[in-house]
C-alpha positions in Angstrom: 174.7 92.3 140.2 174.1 89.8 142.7 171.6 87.2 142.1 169.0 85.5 144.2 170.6 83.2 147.3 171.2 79.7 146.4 168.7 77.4 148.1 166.8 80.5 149.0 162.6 79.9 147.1 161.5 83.5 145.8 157.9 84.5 147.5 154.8 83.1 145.9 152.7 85.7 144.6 150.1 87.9 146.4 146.7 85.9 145.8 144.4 87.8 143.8 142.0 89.4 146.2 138.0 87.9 146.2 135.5 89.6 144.5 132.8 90.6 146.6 129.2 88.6 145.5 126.6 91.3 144.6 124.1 88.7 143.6 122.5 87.9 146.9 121.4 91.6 147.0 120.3 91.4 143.7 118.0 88.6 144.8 117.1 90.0 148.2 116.1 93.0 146.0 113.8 91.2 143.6 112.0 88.9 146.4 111.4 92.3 147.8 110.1 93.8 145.0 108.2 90.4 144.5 107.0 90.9 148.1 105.7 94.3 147.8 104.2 93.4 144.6 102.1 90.7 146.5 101.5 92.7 149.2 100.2 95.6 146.7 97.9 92.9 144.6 96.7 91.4 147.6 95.6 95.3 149.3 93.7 95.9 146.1 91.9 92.6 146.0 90.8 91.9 149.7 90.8 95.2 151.2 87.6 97.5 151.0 90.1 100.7 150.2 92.2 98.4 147.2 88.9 97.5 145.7 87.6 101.6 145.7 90.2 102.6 144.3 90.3 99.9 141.0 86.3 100.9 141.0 87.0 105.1 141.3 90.5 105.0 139.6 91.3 102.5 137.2 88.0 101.2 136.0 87.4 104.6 134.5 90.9 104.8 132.8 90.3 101.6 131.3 88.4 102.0 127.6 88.7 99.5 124.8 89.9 100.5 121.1 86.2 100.5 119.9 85.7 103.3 122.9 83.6 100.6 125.0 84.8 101.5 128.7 82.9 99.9 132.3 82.5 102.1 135.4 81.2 100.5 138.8 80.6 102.7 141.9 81.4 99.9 144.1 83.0 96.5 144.4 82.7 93.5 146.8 84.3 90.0 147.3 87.4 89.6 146.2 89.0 90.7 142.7 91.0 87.6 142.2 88.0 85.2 142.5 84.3 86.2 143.0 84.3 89.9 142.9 80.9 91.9 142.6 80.2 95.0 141.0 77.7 97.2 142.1 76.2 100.3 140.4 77.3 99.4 137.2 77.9 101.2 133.5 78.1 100.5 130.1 79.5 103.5 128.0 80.6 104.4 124.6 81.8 107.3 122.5 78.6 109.3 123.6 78.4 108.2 126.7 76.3 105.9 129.1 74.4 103.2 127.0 73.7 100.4 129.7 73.6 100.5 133.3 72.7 98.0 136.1 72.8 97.5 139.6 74.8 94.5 140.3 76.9 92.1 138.1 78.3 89.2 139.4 81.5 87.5 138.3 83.3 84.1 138.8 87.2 83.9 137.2 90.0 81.9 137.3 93.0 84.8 138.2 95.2 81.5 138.1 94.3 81.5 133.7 95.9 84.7 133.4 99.5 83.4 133.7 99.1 81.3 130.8 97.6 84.3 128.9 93.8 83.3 129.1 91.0 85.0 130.3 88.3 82.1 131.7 85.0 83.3 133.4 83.0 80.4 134.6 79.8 82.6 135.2 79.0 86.1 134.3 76.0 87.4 135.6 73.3 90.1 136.8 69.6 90.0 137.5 68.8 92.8 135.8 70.4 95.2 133.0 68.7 98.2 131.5 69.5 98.8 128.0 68.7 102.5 127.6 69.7 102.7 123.8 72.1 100.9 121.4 75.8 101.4 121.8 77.5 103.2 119.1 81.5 101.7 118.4 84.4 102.5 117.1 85.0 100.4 113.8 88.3 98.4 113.5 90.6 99.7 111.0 90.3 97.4 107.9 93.5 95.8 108.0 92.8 94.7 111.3 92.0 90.5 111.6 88.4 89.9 111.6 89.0 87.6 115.1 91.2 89.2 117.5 94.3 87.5 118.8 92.9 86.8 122.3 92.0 83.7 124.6 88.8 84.1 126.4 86.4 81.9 127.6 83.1 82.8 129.3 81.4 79.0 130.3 78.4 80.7 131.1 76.5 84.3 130.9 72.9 85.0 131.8 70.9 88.2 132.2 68.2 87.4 134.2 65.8 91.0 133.0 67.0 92.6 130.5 65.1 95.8 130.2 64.8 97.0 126.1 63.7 100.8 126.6 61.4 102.2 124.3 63.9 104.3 122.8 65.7 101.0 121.2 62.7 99.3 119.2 59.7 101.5 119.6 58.6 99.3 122.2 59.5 98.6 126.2 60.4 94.8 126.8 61.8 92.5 128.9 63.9 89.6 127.8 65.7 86.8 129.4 69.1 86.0 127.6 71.7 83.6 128.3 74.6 81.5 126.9 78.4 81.1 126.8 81.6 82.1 124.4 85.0 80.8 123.8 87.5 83.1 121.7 90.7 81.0 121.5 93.7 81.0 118.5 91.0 83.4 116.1 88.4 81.0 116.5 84.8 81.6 118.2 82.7 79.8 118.9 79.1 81.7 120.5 76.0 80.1 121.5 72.7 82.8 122.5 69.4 81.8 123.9 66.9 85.2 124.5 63.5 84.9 125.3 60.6 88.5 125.8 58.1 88.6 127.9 56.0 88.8 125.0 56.8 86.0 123.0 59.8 86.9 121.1 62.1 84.3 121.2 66.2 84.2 119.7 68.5 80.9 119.4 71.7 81.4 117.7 75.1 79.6 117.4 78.5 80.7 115.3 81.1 78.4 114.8 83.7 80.6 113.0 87.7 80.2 112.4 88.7 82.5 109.8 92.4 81.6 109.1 91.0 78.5 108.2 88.4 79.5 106.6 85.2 78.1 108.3 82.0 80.0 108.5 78.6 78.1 110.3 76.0 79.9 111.6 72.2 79.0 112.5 69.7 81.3 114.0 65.9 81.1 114.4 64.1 84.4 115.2 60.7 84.2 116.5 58.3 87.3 117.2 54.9 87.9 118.5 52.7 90.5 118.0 53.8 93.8 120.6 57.0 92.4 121.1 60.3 93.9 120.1 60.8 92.1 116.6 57.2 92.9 115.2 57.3 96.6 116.6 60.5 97.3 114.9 59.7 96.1 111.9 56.3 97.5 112.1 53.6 94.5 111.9 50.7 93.3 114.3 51.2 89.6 113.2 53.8 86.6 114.7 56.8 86.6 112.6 59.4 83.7 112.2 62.8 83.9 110.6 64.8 81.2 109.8 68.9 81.4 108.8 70.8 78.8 108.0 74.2 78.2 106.1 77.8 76.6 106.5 80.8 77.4 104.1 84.0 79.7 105.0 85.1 83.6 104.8 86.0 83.2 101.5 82.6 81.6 100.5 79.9 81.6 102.5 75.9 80.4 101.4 72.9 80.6 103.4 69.3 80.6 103.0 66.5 82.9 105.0 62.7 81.9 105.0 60.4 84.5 106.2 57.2 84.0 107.4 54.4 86.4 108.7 51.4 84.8 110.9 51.0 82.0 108.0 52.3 83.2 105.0 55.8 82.7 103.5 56.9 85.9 102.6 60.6 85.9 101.7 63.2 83.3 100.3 66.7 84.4 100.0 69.6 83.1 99.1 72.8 84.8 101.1 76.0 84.4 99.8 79.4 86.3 101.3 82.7 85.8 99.1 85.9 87.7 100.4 83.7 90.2 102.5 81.1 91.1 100.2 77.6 90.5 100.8 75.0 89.5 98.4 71.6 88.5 98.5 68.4 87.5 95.9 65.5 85.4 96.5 61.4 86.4 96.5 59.9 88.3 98.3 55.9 88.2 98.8 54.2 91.6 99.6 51.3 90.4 100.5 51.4 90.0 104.7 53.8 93.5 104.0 52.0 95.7 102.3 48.3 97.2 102.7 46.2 95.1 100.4 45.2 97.5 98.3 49.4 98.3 97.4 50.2 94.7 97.6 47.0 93.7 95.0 49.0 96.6 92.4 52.4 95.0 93.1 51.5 91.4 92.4 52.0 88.0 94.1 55.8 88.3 94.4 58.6 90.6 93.9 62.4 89.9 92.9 64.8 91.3 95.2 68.7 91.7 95.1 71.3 93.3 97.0 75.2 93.7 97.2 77.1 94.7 99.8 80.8 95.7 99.5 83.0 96.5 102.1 86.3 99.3 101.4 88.1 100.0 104.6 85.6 102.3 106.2 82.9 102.6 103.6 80.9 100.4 102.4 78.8 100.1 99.0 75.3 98.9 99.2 73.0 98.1 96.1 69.0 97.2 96.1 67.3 95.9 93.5 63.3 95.1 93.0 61.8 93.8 90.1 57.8 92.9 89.3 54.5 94.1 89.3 55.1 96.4 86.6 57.9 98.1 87.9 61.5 97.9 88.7 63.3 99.7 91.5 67.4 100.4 91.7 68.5 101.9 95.0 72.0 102.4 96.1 74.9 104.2 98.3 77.8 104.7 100.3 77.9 103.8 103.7 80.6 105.1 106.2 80.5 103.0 108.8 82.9 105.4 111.1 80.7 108.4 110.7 77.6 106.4 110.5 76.4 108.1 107.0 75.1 106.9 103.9 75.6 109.1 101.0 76.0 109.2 97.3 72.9 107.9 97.3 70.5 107.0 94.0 67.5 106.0 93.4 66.2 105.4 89.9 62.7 104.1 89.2 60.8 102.5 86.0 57.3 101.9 85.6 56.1 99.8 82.4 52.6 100.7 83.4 52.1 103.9 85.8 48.5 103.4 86.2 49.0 100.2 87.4 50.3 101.9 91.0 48.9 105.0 90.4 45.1 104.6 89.3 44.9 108.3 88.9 46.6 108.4 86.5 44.7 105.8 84.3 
């Protein structure tokens, strides 16, 4: 067979033919998507019809784990900065529990991208709080902080109006005051003031992973105001809490006083999530006199509380004036009931409570 010419160079080979670039539609298809996006986000937040539907449609879809869900009828301003809710409502599990007729809100949409939620003001003139919510527990192996970043620099409630339904009494109360939730740690500062005297300053400093617990509040109520009607007294009352520690331990002290009298002094104490208290308790400013003379100048309480998932076990104790009281249950904190209860009662001397029987 005959060979290739001499001096004759074979062909080069066929070049290998380009392959055709798909990635500049790839990214002409994901700035359009990013487009429509912004053009979507944008319709919802600064057109009348984008912010009717969040209020009609999505509000109402939205409810929380604990079954707390917010409706508004209407909402102004833009979402992404200054919106304004009008016609406004507070539900739970059984429904409407707080309504009010405008809330106004100032945000950062810009905190979102780094996973934080930051309201510099929260605010309405006026919220009617038509009876207390009822929630969803947690389940017990949830953390006691949840993993979220929030920050609200500043919340007021110019009227709050207490219906009689919540404390046996109608009331109006100023409140105010600002939260951070950051990395399971919260810190909450409250100021509430009634109409009627009643007065409320609390702050919790709390970061449970590493175990630190502070808390201070001073409770101070006048007569036909919200704190003496619910606990059922015509004089001032002043409450006093105090204590620093962690979750693991926790001590405290509460000193009661009704118009001038002490009337309590109890140590609090909270150890791995149980509860305890003991201290003195004076019946006098509690009791009618006649009850309170039988009783005696003072009265030792104690009481345990111990969490177990959903239940937990409560304990009362009272010791004095001849006789000596044992009370105690099983709450269930999901179903709201207390059962297994028992009382068991001991009187050294009967006819020391019960003349009749002398």
């Amino acid at each position: 067979m005959a060979g290739p010419a001499e001096g004759v160079e074979p062909d080069p080979p066929a070049a290998p033919r380009p392959a055709r670039r798909r990635w500049p539609w790839l990214v002409a298809l994901l700035l359009l998507l990013a487009g429509a996006a912004a053009v979507a986000l944008w319709a919802l937040s600064e057109t009348a019809a984008g912010r009717q539907f969040v209020a009609r449609a999505l509000l109402p879809r939205l409810t929380l784990e604990n079954g707390l869900s917010l409706r508004a009828e209407r909402i102004d301003g833009s979402l992404l900065s200054r919106p304004r809710l009008s016609g406004v409502a507070l539900a739970d599990q059984d429904g409407v529990f707080a309504t009010s007729p405008a809330v106004a809100i100032d945000w950062s949409a810009r905190a979102l991208v780094g996973g934080r939620i930051r309201l510099s003001r929260l605010e309405a003139d006026e919220l009617r709080l038509l009876r207390l919510p009822r929630l969803i527990p947690p389940p017990p192996e949830d953390p006691i902080l949840p993993d979220i970043r929030l920050a609200i620099e500043r919340f007021a409630v110019r009227r709050l109006l207490v219906e009689e339904a919540v404390a046996g009494v109608a009331e109006t109360v100023a409140l105010s005051g600002r939260v951070t939730l950051a990395d399971r740690v919260l810190v909450l500062a409250l100021d509430a003031a009634g109409t009627r005297g009643d007065r409320l300053e609390l702050l919790v400093d709390a970061e449970p992973d590493a175990d630190r617990f502070d808390l201070g509040a001073r409770l101070v109520g006048d007569p036909g105001g919200l704190v003496t009607a619910a606990l059922g007294l015509a004089e001032p009352v002043r409450l006093d809490l105090s204590g620093d520690g962690g979750w693991a331990r926790w001590r405290g002290v509460l000193n009661a006083r009704v118009g001038a009298a002490p009337v309590a002094t109890l140590g609090i104490s909270a150890d791995s999530g149980r509860f305890a208290l003991a201290g003195t308790v004076r019946p006098g400013a509690l009791l009618p006199d006649a009850l309170a003379a039988r009783l005696g100048p003072a009265l030792e309480v104690e009481g345990r509380a111990a969490p177990d998932g959903d239940r937990t076990r409560l304990r009362l104790g009272v010791r004095g004036g001849g006789l000596a009281l044992v009370a105690a249950g099983l709450l269930d904190r999901r179903r709201e009931r207390i059962g297994e209860g028992r009382v068991k009662l001991d009187l050294s001397d009967p006819s020391r409570l019960l003349p009749q029987l002398a």
